[in-house]
Structures are given as C-alpha cells and as structure tokens.
N, C-alpha and C positions, 0 to 999 in steps of 0.2 A: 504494500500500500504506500502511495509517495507521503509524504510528509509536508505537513504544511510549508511552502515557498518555495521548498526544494525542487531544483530542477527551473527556478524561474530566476528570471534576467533582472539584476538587482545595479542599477549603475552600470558601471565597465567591468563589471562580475557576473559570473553567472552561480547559482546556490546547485550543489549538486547533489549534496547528504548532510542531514544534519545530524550534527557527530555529538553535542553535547545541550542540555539546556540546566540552566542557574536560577538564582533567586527573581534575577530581574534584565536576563541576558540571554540570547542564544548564540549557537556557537556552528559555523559550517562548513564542512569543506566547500571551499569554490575553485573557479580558474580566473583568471583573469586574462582576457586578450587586447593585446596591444595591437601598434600599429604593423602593419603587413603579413597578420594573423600571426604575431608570435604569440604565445600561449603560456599561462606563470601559474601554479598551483597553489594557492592560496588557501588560508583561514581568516573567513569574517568571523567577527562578534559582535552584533548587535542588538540593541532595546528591546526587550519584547514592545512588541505597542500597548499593552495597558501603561506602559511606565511613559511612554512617550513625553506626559503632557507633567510629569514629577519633576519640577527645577531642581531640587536640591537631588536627585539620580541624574539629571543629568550635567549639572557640573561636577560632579563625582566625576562622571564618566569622562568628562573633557583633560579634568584633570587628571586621570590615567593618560588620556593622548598623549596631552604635554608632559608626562613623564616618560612616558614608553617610546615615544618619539627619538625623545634625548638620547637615546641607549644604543649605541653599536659596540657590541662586542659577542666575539663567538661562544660564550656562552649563555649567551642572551638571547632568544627567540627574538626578530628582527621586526619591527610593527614600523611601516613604512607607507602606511596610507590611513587619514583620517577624515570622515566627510560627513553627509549627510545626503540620503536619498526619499524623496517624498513625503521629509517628518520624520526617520530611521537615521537616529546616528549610528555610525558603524569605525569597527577600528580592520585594519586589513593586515595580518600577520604572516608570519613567513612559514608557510608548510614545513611540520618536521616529520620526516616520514619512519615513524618509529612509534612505540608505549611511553605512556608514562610511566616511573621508577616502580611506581604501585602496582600496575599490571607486572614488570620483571619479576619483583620478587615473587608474584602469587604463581607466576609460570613457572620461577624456578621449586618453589616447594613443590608443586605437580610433577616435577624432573627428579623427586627425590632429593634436591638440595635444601635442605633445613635453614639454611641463609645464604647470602652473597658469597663465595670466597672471599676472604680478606684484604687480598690483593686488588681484585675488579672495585670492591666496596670504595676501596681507600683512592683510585681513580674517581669514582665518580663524584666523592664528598671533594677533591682535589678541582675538579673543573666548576661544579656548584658553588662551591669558595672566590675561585678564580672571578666568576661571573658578580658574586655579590660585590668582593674586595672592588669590583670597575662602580658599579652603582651607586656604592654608602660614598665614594670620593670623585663623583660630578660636582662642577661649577655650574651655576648661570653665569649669561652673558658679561655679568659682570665682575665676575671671578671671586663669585661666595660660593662657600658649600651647599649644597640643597639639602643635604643632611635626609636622603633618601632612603628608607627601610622599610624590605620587603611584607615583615607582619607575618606571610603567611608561608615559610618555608614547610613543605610539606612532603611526601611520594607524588602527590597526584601535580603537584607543580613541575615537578624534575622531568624531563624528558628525555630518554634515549634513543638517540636515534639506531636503524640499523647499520652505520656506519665507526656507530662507537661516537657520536658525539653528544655533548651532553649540555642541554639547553633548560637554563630558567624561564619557567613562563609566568603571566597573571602578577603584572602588579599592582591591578585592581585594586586593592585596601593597601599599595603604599600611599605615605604620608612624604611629602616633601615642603622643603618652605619657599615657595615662590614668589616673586615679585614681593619679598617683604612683607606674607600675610602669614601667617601663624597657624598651621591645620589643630586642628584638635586631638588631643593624644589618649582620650579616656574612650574613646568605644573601645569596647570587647571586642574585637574582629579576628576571624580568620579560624583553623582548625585547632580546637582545645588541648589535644592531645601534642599537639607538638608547642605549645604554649610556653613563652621563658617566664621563669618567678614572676619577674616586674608587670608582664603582659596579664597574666595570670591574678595580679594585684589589683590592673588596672592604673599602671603609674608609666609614666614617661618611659618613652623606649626608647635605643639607640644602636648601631648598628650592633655592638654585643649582643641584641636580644635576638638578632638573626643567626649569630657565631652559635648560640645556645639550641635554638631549632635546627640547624644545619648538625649539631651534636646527636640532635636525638635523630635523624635520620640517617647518620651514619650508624648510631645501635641499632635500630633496627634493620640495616641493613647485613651488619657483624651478628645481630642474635638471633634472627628470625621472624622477632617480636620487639613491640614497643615497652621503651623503659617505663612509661607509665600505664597503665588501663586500670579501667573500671567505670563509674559513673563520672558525670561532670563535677558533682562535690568533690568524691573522692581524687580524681584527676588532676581537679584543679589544687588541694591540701596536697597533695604528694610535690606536686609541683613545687609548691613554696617552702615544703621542707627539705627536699633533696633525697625525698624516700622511693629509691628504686634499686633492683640489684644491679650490681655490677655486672661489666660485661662477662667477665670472665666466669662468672655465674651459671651463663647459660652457656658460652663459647671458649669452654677450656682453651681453645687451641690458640686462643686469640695472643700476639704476644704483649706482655706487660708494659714495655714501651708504648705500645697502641693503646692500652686500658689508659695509660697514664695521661694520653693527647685526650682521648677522648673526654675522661672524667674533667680535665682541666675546662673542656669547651663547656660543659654540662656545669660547671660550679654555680651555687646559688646566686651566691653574688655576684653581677654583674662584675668587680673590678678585681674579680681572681679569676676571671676569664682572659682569653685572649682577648688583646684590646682591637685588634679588628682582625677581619677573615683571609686576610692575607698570610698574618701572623698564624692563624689555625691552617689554612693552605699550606705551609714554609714547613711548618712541622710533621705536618702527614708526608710531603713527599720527601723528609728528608730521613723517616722511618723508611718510608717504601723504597727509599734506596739501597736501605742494610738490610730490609728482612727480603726483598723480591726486587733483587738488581735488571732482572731480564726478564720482567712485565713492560709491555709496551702497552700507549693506548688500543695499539690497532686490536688486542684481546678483547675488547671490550667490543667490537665488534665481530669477532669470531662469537665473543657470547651473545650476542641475540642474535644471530644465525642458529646457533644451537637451541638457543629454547624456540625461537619463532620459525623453525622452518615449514614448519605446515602451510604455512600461509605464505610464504617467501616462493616455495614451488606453485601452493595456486594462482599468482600474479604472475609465474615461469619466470621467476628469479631463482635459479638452482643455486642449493648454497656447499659453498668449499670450504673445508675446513683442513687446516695442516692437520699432522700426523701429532705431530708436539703438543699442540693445544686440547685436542683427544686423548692426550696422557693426560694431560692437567684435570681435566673434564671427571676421569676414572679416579682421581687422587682426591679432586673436592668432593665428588659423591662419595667416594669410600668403599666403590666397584672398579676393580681393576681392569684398565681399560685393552679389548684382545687386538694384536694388530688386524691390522685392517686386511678384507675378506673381499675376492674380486665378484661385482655383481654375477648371480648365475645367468649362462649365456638365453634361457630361452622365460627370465622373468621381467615382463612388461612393465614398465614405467606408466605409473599410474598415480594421478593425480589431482584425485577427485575427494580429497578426506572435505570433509566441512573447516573449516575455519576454527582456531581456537583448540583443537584438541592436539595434544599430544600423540606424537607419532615418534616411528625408530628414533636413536642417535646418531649423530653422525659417525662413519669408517672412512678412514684412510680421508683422499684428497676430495672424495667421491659425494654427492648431495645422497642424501639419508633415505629412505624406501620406506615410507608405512608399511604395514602387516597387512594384506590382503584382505578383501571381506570373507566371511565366512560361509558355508552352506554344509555343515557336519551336522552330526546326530549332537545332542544335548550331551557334552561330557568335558572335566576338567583335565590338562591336559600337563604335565610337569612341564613348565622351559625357565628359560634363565631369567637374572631379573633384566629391570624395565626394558623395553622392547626393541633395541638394537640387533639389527638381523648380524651383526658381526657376533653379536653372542649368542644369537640364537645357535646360528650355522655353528659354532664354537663347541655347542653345547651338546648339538647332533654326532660327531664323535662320542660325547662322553653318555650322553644319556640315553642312546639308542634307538632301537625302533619306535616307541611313543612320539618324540619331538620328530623322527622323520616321519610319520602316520598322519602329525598334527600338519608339516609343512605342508603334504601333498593335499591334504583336504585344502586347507587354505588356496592352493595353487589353482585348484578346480573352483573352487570358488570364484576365480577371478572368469572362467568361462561360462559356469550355468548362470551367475548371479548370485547376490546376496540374499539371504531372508528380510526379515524386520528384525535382527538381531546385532551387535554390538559384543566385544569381548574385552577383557580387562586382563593384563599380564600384570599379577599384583607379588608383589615380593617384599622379602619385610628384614629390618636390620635389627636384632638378630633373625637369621631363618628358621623355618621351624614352626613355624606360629599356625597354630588352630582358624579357619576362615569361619564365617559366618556370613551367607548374604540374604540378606531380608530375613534375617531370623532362622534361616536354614544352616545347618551346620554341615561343612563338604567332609566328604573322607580325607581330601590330601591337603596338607601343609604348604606352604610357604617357601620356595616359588612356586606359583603356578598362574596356567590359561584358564584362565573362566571363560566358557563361551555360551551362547544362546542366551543374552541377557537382550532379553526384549526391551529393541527404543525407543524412544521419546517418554522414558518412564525411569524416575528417577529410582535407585536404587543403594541400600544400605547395605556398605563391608564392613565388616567388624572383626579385626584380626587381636587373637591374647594369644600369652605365652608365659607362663609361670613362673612369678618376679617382676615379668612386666607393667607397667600400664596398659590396660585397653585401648586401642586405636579403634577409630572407626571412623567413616566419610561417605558421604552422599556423590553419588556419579550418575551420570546420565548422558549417553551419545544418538548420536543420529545410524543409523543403518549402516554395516560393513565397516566400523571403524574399531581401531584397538587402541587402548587407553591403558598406559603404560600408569602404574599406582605402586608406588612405595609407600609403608609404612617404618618409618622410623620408629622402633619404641625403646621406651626410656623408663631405667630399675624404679621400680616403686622405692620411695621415700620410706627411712625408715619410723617405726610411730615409735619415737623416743616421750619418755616418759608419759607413756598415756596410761591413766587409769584404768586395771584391769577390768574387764565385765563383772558384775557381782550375780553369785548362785541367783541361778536361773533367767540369766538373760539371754533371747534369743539373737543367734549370730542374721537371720535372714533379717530382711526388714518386714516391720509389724507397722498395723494402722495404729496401735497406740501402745500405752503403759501406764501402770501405775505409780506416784512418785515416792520412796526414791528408788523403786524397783526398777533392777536393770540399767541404771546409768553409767556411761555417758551414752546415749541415744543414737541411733546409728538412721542419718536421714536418707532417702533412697529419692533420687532426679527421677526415676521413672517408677516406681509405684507409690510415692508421694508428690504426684504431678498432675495438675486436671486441669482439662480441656477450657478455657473459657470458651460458654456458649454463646453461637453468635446473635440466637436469636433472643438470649436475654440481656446482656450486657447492650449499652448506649453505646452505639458507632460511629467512626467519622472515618472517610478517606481523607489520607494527607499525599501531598507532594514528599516524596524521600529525598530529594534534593536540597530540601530547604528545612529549617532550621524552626522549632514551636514551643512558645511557653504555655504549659497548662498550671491552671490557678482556678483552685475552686472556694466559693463564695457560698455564705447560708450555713446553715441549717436542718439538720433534719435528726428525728427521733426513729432509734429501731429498737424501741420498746423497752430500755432502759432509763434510768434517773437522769442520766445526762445527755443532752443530745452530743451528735458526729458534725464534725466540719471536716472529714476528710473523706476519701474513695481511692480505692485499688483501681491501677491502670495496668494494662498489656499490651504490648504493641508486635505488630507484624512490621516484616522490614525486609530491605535488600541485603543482602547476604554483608554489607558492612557494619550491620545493626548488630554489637557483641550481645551476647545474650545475659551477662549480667547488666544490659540497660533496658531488657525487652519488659521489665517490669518493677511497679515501684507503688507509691503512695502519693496522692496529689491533696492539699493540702490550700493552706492563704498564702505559701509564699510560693512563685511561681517555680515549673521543674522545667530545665530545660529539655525536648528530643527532638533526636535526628534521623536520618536513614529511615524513617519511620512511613509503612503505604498505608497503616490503618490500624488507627486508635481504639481501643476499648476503654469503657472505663465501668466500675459495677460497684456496687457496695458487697463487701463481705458480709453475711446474714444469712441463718439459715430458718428464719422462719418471718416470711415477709408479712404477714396478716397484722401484725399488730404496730406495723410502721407509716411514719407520716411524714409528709413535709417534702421538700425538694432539693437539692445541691445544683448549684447553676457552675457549669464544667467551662470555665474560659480558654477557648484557644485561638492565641495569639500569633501571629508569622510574624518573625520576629525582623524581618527587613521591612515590610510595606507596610511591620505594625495592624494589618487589618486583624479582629479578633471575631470567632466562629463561637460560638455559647451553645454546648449541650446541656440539657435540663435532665437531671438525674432522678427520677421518680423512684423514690424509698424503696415503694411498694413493687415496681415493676422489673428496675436494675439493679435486683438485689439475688447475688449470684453464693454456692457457699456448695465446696466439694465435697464427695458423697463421702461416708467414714472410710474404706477402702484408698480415696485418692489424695487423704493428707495423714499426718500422726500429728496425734491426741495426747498428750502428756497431760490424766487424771488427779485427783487426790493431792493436790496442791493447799496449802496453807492459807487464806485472804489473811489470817493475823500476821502472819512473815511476809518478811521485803525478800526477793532472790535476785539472784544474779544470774541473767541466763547469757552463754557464748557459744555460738556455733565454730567451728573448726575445720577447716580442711585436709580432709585423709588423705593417703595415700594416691585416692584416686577420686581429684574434685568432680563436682556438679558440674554435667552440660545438659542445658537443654535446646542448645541450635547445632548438634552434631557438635564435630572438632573443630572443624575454620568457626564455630561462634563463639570458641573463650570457654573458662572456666566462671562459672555462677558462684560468686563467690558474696550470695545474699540467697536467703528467702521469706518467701510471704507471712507475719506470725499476727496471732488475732488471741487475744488473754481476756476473760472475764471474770465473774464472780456467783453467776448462776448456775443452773445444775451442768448444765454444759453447752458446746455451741450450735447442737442443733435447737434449743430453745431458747437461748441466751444471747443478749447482746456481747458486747468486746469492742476492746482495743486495738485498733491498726496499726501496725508497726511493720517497716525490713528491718531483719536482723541480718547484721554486714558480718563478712569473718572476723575474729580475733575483733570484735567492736562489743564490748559489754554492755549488756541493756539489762537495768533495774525494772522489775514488774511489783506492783503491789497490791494486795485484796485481790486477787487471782486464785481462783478455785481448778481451772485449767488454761492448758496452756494448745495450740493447734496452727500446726507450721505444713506449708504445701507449696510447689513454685507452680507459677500458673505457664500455661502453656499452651500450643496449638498443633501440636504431634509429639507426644510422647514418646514414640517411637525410635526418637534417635536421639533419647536421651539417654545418658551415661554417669555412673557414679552418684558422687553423692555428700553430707555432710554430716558434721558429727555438731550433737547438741550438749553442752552441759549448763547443768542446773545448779546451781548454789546458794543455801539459806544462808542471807547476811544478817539479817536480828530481824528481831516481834516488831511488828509493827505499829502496838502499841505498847512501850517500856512498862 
C-alpha cells in the first residue's frame, strides 16, 4: 500500500519511501534531480502538517537549519538544502546508505555476538567523538563559540554506513547560542536512558554532557546492554548516582585500560570527565593502538557486510570478505572459524531470502549462500552451529550421513519448491542444551536443524542446561528461509546467603501461603501472571513513537473506609518497550511512557458491586502537550486475577508494621520473552479484610532490593500483569519481615 506523499513530486525532490515518522516530523527517502537529469539520493525531513501552523515548532525547526547547515564534517551527516514547499518546511540531508548503530548491535546478537568486538566498538565511539569534538568548537560569523550540544547522543543517532563510515545524525534538540540570544537549557529532551547527571537534573549542559552519552554508548556497545535500565525514576536516580556495573562486569575480556577510559567519560561529575570529546577520542585511539595495532577502519566495513548480507545480495551487491577478517569473525563469536570451502559446482545462486533475516556466514573471499528452502518430512536434523555452509560442509565429514541426508533434501528443495515452512539452525554456548519449541520438548540437543516450522507464525525456543540460565526467544520467518539462532547461556548466580526454606515449604510455585509458613516466597512470571482483559480494562491507542504522561485525578470508593486516587496501568508496545516498564501504578503525579501502541488502565478489585465514583485517567503527549482523559468507572474497570494467576501471602498481623522485599534469583522475571529485560518489579495490593477477593487494598510496585513498609495488613497478593504469559520466564523471591506492633 503506498504511503501517504510517497512517490509524489515534492519541490526538486521526489518522496519515494517513507523511512521514518517522529513527534512532529517525517522523514523520506527521496532523489533529487538536477540539471541535465543528474540524479542525488537524498533524505527529507519535514513538518507533518498538523504542526505547520505551530510558530514556536517551527522556529525550533529553522533553528536546527541554521545549525545543521553550519556543519561539514565526515562524521556528520551532511544537510545541504533548506526550504519551504506549499507551507512544508523541509530540511534535505545526505543519504547514508547503511543502519543505525541500534539496528548493528540487534543484528549482531542475532549473529551470536553478545556485543560489538572491542576493537570495531572503540572505532566507532572514535569517529562519533571525532564528529562531536568538530560541533561543541564552531564559530559564528563572528568568531564566538556557538557552544553547540548535541543533547541527544544515542544508537538510533549513530549511523553506519556499509562502507565503515560512521555518521552523527538529528541535531534536532541541539541548543546553540546564536546571534547573541540565549536558548533555554531546562527542557528535558532527548532519550532518558543515555541521559548525563546534569541532563538528568535538569541543569545546564555543556559539551561534557555529550562526552558522558557518547560513554554510555560505547558500554553498550563493549557489554551488550545499557549501563542503566529500568523505569524513568529509577533510570533517571541511577543516573545521578553513578549506580551501574562496570564494564568489566559483564565483559571480562574487556581490557582494564578501556574500563579505565570509559568509566572516566561516564564520571558523575561533569569536571572528572574528559573536558571535551577530543580528549575522550585521543584516548580511545591511543589504547586501540596497544591493544589492536592492525585494526583498520576498513573492518568496520567488512563488519556490516557480514551481519547485512542478506540484503547487500538482494540489491546484487555480492559481499567479499578477506580470509583474515573470517578469522577474527570465529575469534569474536567464540566459533572457530573453518577455512574456507569452494562453492559446490552444481549449487545455484539464489537470492531470494526476504530482507532482514539472517542467512550463512561469510567463506573464504566468496559472498555467503543462504541455506536453501526446505520441502522434507517434519524432522530435527544435527548440523553445526549458526548456518555457514563452510561448517556445515565441515561438518558432513564428521557427522555423516544425517547432515548429508539433511543437505540433499535441502538441495531438492531448491527444485520442487518450498512448503509454508521456515527452519532455524539453533546452537547454544555451552552445547548440549535440552530444546523446547512452543512448549514441545525435541529428542536432540544442541546443535541442531529444526525444520517445518510453519511461517508467518511466530514461535517460542526455549533452550536449558543444568547450571545454566534459561534462554528463550520468539522467531518468526517468511517461507524457505533459515534463521541461524544462538543461545549464549550464562552459570546461574550463586544464592549466597539466602535463607533456607522452612519444614514444609513447597519448592514449585503455589497461588499462596500462610504467614510465616514457608518463607522466603518463591514468585513465578508465569503462573503468577494474568492476562489483563481487554474487554474490561479502559483502552486507549497511542502512537509508540512519541512520548505520554498519565496523571490520574479524583476519587473513587471500592468499598473500603478510605477512598483510591490511584489505578494499575499495562501497556502493549514495540519490541523497545522493556518489560519492567510495561506496567506500573498511575497516581497525581504524572508517569512518564514510551514505545507504548496501547494503554490499559483498571482498578485492582475483586468484587466491583459495592464500588463508586470515577478516576479521570489524563493522557498527555508530551511534545504538542495535547491531553486524551479516560474516565475510569469503579464499577466497570475494575479488573483482579483469578487465585491461580497471582500468590496470596494469608494470616498477616494488621497490629505489626512489616517489611516486605522482593529479590532476584538466580533466574529473574521476564514477561516480554528475552530481548524485553528482566522484571525487576511487581504488581502488590495489601488490605485488612478477610481477603482480596472481598476486600479492598493498597496499590503498590514492589521494585527489587527496594523495601516497602505495609501496615494493618491482614494479606498481602502480588501478580505481574501481562498479555501472553507464554513467554514468560523465571521469577522473584519475596520476603517478609515483622518490624514492631503497631501499636507500642
């Protein structure tokens, strides 16, 4: 289906895909033709038209011109045309024909790489650097500083091209001082998560606070994951304390010298940082001199040949890779790379996979060869891990008739056709590991072909291994494609000093207990998990793009002494929604969410008859400020899981104050599969009647290792809400501790 403009004649551009849309902006590939039909591949960005007629949007927006304008440098995305057509201001940028950093890392964990090599990383923080160090030190005309900062260094800013170049884009929310006016330094702007202290205060910035974000997107490029997560409170207190692990935490191999650069760009205070990003550039490359002399950038382009070739052959861009760089390849995965294996003379070149999926590795000098589609009997087939025909064929020596059985079907396949089926070469670090998909348990271990998994349907792997953590991940391909999947798993955590079970507690998870029988409580993500239903709960669609404060207002009674002024929220969201944000408690003061396509909000309650009064639910979009008011009806949005689908902790004291702490075992709560995070919060509801299917209660999350006081509590009942149980995993540990009588 075309897309609104796309494909129409916009000025001396024409719109041909729209690639991205924002708060108050869209974004498109176009071309541009010039005189004697040359032809230029461009990116517009312009106003959506509701914003057209917004003055203070669109001096914003000019005032990006005039900055973005000022800017030539090669690591700066190039904005060389600014106008207006029909009423539509537009900015006209330079095609980078490449992902953004954000897309690379998610390709590379699907490649089996648990992070960047450290080498490539420290290239691309080194040229992002390079780019800012040009920016924070422009003059105007009149040869003052402009004192220009980016605000919002992020993954989805950074862009790499396939050539290994590495370009800043969007300085949309920079602040500059021009012609002697003064911008303002107190908005909140830009992505939370990579926020420095000061940003994060809300206090004046300076180009240090970009040295400090350009920090955190070198950790998460070094650990696989961001030094901070979890909600916007907590994201933004970790921020201002300096409470995240080291790198070396999650990336042993990292060297100490590099932990040392890094942590120094990351310091809280601005003036124990590097004082500008040249001085953090100067230092990274003058490690990467002693620890990886004979890293060139051009690797950097051999790396997104390797993760992107799928797509590099659909455009018949075949991609080459040295011999050298396919060692390195087997040395950062941690799969020893086989030399390289001459194409067989009578298999066709075929280059039809869909977009996006993972296909072979690259051999030798040679572009890479998806795995053929399928048309075999339903059966699992042993081959080597992720799907490089250099190890398959490797592997046909060792592992014999089976893997040549498995080839020859495959090879027929490419004659009669494919089914409606999809296969997955899943192999796991260590080997060995028990499968699970959809809840089915395979006879064979770890490596192996799974095939006849029917597509355009999404489906749940779930690999353990005793000692392990659980892995598991949602996959879904289109017809005839193989989808190369590693599990890396990683030793469970030891439960140092944890209080032993006391006679007769049960080790499976129970819908409840008596207090103090059996503690400390053992919570289960999936049989202490319930559906919020759609047809009870108040709905709203939201844009996932854009950014919303919920603030609820009023009043209402559910049949206790005192009324509620607050309500349980859950949200559904694009796969960037982590799942300790996909629910919470909404309240008088506003909560921020994101990523977020559709809001719920309910009252905890489990007997609505005796309830009154209404809760007016404000949702705010927090750039055009317009605000959407759901009316919460006691009686009607009042949701509460069946006893089966949360635990009930009975027989509680209302004279004793306690101390309740939840915990993280060995193997935390997920309730968005693995790529959504660990749940490191859930739903809790305390009252002081007989219990809570006739009783009102107390709304509360209980955050990990975050102590919450309960008082006049007869029980206590904790559940995380959810929208598929199914692929949720693990779990949390409860304890309970009487602090004194509550009345002396």
């Amino acid at each position: 289906m075309p897309q609104p403009s796309a494909g129409l004649q916009f000025g001396k551009y024409k719109l041909l895909e729209r690639i991205a849309t924002g708060g108050m902006a869209e974004i498109y590939r176009a071309r541009m033709t010039a005189v004697a039909g040359i032809t230029k591949p461009v990116v517009i960005k312009k106003i959506l038209p509701g914003y057209a007629d917004d003055h203070a949007f669109v001096s914003m927006f000019i005032n990006e011109a005039r900055i973005a304008l000022g800017l030539s440098h090669g690591n700066i995305a190039q904005i060389f045309d600014f106008g207006e057509v029909e009423g539509e201001y537009f900015l006209a940028m330079e095609w980078v024909d490449g992902h953004p950093l954000s897309h690379v890392m998610r390709r590379a964990r699907e490649k089996g790489l648990s992070a960047l090599p450290p080498p490539l990383a420290v290239l691309v923080a080194i040229d992002m650097l390079r780019g800012l160090a040009y920016a924070h030190t422009r003059l105007d005309d009149n040869g003052r500083p402009l004192h220009i900062v980016h605000r919002d260094v992020s993954p989805q800013n950074v862009l790499l091209s396939y050539e290994g170049q590495v370009k800043l884009v969007d300085f949309g929310i920079a602040r500059a001082r021009l012609a002697g006016r003064e911008t303002k330094t107190d908005a909140v702007k830009g992505k939370y998560v990579y926020f420095a202290p000061e940003q994060a205060r809300g206090e004046a910035l300076d180009a240090r606070t970009d040295v400090f974000a350009a920090g955190t997107v070198l950790y998460e490029m070094l650990c696989g994951r961001r030094p901070f997560e979890g909600s916007l409170q907590d994201v933004l207190r970790k921020i201002c304390q300096g409470d995240f692990p080291r790198p070396r935490e999650w990336t042993p191999g990292i060297p100490p010298a590099l932990e040392r650069i890094l942590l120094t760009a990351m310091a809280t205070s601005p003036e124990q940082r590097y004082p500008t990003a040249q001085a953090f550039a100067e230092a990274l490359t003058r490690q990467l001199h002693v620890t990886a002399p004979d890293v060139s950038p051009s690797e950097l382009g051999h790396f997104m040949g390797y993760l992107f070739e799928p797509e590099l052959v659909d455009a018949g861009r075949p991609v080459q890779l040295p011999r050298e760089f396919l060692a390195r390849v087997g040395r950062w995965s941690g799969v020893p790379a086989a030399p390289p294996v001459p194409t067989p003379p009578d298999m066709p070149r075929h280059g039809h996979e869909p977009r996006g999926e993972p296909r072979g590795e690259p051999r030798g000098d040679l572009t890479t060869q998806p795995l053929p589609p399928q048309s075999v009997p339903p059966k699992n087939l042993p081959s080597e891990p992720p799907s490089a025909w250099h190890r398959t064929l490797r592997g046909w020596a060792v592992r014999g008739a089976p893997v040549v059985g498995a080839l020859l079907a495959m090879w027929m396949g490419l004659l009669v056709g494919g089914t409606n089926t999809f296969a997955v070469e899943l192999s796991s670090s260590p080997a060995g590991a028990t499968i699970r998909v959809d809840g089915r348990v395979l006879s064979e271990t770890t490596p192996t072909l799974i095939t006849q998994l029917p597509s355009d349907v999404e489906h749940v792997l779930e690999v353990s291994l005793p000692g392990q953590v659980p892995w598991s991940q949602r996959v879904k391909a289109e017809r005839g494609t193989t989808l190369a999947v590693h599990a890396r798993l990683t030793p469970k955590r030891p439960t140092a000093a944890r209080v032993p079970p006391r006679a007769g507690a049960a080790e499976a998870p129970t819908s409840g207990a008596r207090y103090p029988e059996g503690g400390p409580y053992a919570l289960s993500a999936t049989a202490h998990a319930f559906r919020v239903p759609q047809s009870v709960a108040a709905r709203m669609r939201l844009d996932p793009s854009r950014t919303y404060g919920l603030r609820a207002e009023g009043r209402v009674s559910l049949g206790g002494p005192m009324p509620v002024a607050q309500a349980a929220y859950f949200l559904e969201g694009v796969e960037a929604l982590p799942a300790i944000d996909s629910f919470g408690v909404v309240g008088e003061e506003e909560v921020l969410v994101q990523n977020t396509s559709v809001l719920y909000v309910f009252l905890w309650d489990g007997h609505p008859d005796d309830n009154r009064g209404a809760l007016h639910v404000h949702v705010r979009e927090q750039t055009s400020g317009a605000v959407t008011t759901l009316l919460l009806d006691a009686r009607r949005y009042a949701v509460a899981p069946s006893a089966q689908e949360a635990f009930t902790l009975r027989e509680l004291d209302p004279a004793i104050t306690y101390r309740v702490v939840v915990r993280a075992p060995a193997e935390p709560a997920r309730t968005r599969g693995f790529a959504g995070g660990e749940v490191d919060q859930v739903l809790a509801l305390h009252g002081a009647g007989e219990g809570p299917a006739t009783g009102p209660g107390t709304l509360e999350v209980l955050g990990v290792n975050q102590p919450t006081v309960i008082r006049g509590a007869r029980w206590l009942r904790l559940a995380f809400p959810d929208d598929d149980p199914g692929d949720n995993t693990g779990g949390l540990t409860l304890e309970v501790t009487p602090v004194a009588p509550l009345h002396p």
